[in-house]
GUFIDO-490711 format. One line per 5 residues: number of its first residue (from 0); their letters; for each residue x, y, z of N, C-alpha, C. Coordinates in steps of 0.001 Angstrom, whole numbers. Example, Ala and Ser with C-alpha at 12.3 -4.5 7.8 and 13.67 -1.06 7.14 Angstrom:
GUFIDO-490711
0	as	13190/-5690/7800/12300/-4500/7800/13200/-3300/7800 ~ 12850/-2250/7080/13670/-1060/7140/12900/30/7870 $
This chain:
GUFIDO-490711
0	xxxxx	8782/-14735/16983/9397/-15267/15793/9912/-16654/16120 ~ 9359/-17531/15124/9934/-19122/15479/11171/-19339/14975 ~ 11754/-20299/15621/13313/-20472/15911/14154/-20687/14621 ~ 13163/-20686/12993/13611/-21390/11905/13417/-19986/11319 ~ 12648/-19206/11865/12625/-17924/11042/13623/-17120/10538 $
5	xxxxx	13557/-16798/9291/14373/-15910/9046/13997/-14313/8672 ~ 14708/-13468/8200/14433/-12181/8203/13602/-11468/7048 ~ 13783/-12283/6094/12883/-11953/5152/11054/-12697/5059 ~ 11247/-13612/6071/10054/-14248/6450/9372/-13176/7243 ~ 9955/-12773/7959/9330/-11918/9198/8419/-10409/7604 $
10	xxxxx	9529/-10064/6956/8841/-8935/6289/7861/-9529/5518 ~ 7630/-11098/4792/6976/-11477/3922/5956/-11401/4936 ~ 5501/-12298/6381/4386/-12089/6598/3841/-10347/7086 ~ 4558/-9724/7038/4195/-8303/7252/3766/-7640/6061 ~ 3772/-7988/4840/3336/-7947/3280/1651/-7299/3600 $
15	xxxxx	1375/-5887/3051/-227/-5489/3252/-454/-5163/4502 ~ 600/-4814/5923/334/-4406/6724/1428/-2991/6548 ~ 690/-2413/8404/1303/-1119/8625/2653/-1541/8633 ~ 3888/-505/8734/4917/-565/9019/5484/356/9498 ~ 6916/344/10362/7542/1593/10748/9127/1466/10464 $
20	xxxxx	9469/1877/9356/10915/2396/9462/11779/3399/9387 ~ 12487/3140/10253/13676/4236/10915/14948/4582/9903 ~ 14974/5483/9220/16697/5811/8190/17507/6439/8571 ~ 18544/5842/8194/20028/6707/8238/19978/8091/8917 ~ 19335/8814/8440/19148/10320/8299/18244/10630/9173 $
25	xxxxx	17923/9897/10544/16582/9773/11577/15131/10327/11050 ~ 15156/10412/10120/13634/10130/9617/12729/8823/10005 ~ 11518/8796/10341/10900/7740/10159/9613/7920/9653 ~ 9405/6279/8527/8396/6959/7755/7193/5179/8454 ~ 6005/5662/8124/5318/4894/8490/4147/4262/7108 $
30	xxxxx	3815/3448/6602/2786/3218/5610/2777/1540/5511 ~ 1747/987/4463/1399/-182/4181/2538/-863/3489 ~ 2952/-2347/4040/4305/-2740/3032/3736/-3507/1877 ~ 3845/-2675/436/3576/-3664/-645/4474/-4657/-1344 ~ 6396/-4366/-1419/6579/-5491/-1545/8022/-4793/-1112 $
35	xxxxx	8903/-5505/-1056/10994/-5871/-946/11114/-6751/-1907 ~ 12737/-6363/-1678/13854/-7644/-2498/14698/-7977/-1756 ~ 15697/-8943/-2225/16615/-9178/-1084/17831/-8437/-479 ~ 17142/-7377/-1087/18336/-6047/-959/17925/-5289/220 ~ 16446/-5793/589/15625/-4665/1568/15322/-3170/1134 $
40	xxxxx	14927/-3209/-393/14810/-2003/-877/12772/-2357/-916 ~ 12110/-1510/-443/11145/-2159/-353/9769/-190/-779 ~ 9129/-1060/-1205/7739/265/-1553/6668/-159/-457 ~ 6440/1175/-521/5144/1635/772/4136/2318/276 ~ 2429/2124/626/1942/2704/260/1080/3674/1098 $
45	xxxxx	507/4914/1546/136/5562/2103/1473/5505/3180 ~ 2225/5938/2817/3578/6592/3340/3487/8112/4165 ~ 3333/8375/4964/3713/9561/6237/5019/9184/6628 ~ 5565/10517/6896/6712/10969/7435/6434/11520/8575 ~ 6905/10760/10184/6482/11025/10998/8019/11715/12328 $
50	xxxxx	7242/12447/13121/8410/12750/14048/7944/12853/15460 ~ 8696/12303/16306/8006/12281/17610/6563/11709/17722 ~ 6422/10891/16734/5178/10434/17003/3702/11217/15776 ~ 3907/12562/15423/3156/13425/14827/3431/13497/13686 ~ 2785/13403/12570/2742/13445/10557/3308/14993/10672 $
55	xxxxx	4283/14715/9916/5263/15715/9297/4358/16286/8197 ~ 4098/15179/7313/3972/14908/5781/3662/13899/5241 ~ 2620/13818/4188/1865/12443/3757/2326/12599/2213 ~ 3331/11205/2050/3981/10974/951/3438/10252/-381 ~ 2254/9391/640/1375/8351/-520/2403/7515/-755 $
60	xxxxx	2774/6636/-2363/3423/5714/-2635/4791/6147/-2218 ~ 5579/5307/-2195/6932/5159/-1664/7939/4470/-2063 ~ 8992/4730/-2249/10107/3631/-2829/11273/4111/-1958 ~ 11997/3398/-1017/12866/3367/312/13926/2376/101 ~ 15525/2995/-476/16301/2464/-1055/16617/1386/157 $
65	xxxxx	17193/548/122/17453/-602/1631/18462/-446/2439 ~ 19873/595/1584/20951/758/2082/20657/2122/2963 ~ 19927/2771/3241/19263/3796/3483/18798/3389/4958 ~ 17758/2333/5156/17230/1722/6644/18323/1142/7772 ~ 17535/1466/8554/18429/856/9924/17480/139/10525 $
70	xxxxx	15969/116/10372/15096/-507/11524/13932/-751/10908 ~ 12898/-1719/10744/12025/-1903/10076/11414/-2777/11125 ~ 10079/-2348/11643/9468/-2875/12879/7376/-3098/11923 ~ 7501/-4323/12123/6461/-4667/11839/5073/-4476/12161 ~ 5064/-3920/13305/3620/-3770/14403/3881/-1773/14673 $
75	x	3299/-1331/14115/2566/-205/14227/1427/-212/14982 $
């Protein structure tokens, strides 16, 4: 990440890729990021719910309130 970057840059270029985030409630769900706001409330599409690594459950579309996340990692 370049030195001018900011945090919503980092998710904009991650826009149409995989993603992995971690919630409140240690869930982590994994799917394609279609868009956020500046709230970090953001929709996913082909959404799995994963644990230890292994699909729990395949959620499809997604809507992941922002106050809810703790970790949102770009590279799956």
């Amino acid at each position: 990440m370049s030195e001018n970057a900011r945090p919503l840059d980092l998710l904009n270029n991650a826009r149409g890729k995989m993603i992995l985030v971690e919630l409140k409630n240690g869930n982590s769900i994994t799917g394609k990021l279609i868009a956020f706001d500046v709230h970090i409330n953001i929709t996913l599409d082909g959404a799995e719910e994963r644990k230890n690594g292994d699909v729990l459950r395949k959620l499809g579309s997604v809507f992941i309130r922002g106050d809810t996340i703790i970790l949102i990692s770009p590279t799956v």
